[in-house]
N, C-alpha and C positions, 0 to 999 in steps of 0.2 A: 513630558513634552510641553508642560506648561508654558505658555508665552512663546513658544517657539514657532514661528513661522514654515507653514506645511505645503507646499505644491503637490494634492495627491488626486491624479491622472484618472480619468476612466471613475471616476468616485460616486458619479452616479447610475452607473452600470450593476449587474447582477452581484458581483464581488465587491464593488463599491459599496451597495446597500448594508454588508454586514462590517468595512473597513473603516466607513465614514464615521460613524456613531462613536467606535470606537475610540477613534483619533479625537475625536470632539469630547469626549469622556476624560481624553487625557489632560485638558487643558490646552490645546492647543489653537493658533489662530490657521485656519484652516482655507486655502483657496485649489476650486475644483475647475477647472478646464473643462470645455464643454461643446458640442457642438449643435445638440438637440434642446434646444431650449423646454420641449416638453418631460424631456429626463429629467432637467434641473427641478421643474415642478412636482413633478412623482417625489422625488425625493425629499425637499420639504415638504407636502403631506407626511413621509413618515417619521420628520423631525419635532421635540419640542421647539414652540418657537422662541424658546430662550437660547437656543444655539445658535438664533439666523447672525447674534451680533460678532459672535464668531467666525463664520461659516460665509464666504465670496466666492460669487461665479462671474470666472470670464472666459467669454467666448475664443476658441483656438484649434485650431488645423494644425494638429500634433506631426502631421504629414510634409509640414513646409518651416522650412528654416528660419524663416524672415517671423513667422506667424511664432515660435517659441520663442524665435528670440526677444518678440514684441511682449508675448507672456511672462517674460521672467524679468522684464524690466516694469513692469506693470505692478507685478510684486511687489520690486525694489529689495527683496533681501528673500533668501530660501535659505531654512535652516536644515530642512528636510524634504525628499523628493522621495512617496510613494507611490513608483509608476506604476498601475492597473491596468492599462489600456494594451489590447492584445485583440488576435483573431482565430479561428479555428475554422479549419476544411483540410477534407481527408480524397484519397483519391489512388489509383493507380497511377505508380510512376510514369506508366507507356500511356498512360490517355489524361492524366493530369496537363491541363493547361498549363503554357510557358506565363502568360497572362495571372492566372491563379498564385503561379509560383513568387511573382514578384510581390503581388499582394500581400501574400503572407510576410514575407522578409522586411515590406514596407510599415506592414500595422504593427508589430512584433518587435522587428530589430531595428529600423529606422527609426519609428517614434522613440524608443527606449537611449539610443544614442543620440540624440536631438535637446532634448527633455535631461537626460546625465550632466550633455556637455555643458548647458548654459545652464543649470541648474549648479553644478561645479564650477563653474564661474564664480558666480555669485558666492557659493563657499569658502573657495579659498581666498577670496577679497576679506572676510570679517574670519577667517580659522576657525570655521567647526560646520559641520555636517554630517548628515545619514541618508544614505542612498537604501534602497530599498527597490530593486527590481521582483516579476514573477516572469522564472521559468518555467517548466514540467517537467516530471517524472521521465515526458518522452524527449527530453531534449540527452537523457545518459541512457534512456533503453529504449532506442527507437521500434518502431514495429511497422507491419505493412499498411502500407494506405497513409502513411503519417511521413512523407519524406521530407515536404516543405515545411511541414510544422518542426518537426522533428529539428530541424538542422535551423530554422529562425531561432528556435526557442536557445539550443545549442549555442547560438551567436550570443543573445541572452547572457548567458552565462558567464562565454569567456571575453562578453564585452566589461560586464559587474567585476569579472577575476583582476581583469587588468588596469581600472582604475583602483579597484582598492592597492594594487601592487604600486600603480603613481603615486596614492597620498598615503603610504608609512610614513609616518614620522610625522604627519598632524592630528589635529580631532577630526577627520573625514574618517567613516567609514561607508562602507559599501558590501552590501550583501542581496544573495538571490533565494526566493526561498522556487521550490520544487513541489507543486502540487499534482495530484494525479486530477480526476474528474470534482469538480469542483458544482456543491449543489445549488446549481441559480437556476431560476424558471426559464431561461433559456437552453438549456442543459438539458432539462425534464419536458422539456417540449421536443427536444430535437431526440433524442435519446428513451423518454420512455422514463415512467419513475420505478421501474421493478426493483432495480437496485439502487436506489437514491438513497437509503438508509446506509449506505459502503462509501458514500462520496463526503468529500472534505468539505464541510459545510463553512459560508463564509465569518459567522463569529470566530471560528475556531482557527482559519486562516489568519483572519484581523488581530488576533491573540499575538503571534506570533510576529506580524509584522512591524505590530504596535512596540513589542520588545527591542526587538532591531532597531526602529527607529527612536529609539530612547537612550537617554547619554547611557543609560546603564548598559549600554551593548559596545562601549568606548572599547575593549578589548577583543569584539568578534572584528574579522576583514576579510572578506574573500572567502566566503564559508557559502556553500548553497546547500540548504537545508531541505531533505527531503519533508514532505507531509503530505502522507499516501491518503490518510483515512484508512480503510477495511478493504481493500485494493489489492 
């Protein structure tokens, strides 16, 4: 990904922390969307500061159409879009909020199709891109308590299926990978670390998504890759 131009979402978040590094490792020129200006800080803390010349943050409300469209023009050119940005809540379907439900579909499949569309703009303006979305595990084996996730993440996926099916026949590709529980300290706060040694740690994610997003991946399209971890 050398010199390649990265718009990767949620980068400073728990999956962020192990995806950013990586990307910045690749040679890539690197801009992270953001809403918390204190995340942005955490996060260089744990960068050298030889990556900052690399490495842009601009502020965005991945939620509003006006607000990505203003992101990707800000840019001026995305060669690659690593969308991270996602939510998690579980619940009964009879006492889950109508409220809860939209939430989910809004942080998950709304920013992910927001973030795709004008990012694929920009792609097939100059002929070449890598999409790179994160579904789950439970968007193909859903379970109880996980409806709204279940079926966002679902969206997810056959939203990734069906651009890569629009751009055959260019250098765009477009892929989802499938993670089960993913180890970030938000995770091991909410959940408990007893079994955190079984969960997909985010180096190990970032491996993978790093490949994807690298020309060397010019013959995957439409592939969602599981990555359980010990799961």
């Amino acid at each position: 990904m050398k010199g390649k131009q990265v718009l990767l979402t949620g980068g400073t978040g728990g999956l962020g922390s192990g995806v950013t590094p990586a990307v910045l490792a690749q040679g890539a020129e690197v801009t992270i969307s953001y809403r918390n200006p204190k995340e942005v800080e955490r996060l260089k803390d744990t960068l050298p500061p030889t990556d900052f010349e690399r490495l842009h943050f601009i502020p965005a409300n991945l939620e509003e159409e006006a607000s990505v469209d203003n992101l990707i023009y800000r840019i001026g050119k995305v060669d690659v879009l690593i969308h991270l940005v996602g939510g998690f809540s579980m619940g009964k379907t009879h006492e889950y909020s109508f409220y809860d439900w939209k939430r989910e579909f809004e942080i998950n499949l709304n920013t992910t199709f927001l973030t795709c569309k004008y990012s694929l703009k920009s792609m097939l303006q100059h002929g070449y891109g890598r999409i790179v979305t994160v579904g789950s595990k439970a968007a193909l084996e859903p379970s109880g308590q996980l409806a709204a996730y279940s079926a966002a993440k679902a969206g997810v996926v056959a939203l990734t299926k069906a651009i890569a099916d629009e751009t055959k026949g260019t250098n765009i590709t477009a892929n989802v990978v499938l993670p089960t529980v993913i180890d970030t300290p938000t995770n091991r706060e909410a959940m408990g670390e007893e079994n955190s040694d079984k969960w997909v740690k985010p180096e190990s994610l970032a491996q993978l998504i790093c490949f994807l997003a690298s020309e060397a991946a010019r013959d995957i399209r439409g592939a969602a890759i599981p990555i359980y971890g010990n799961i």
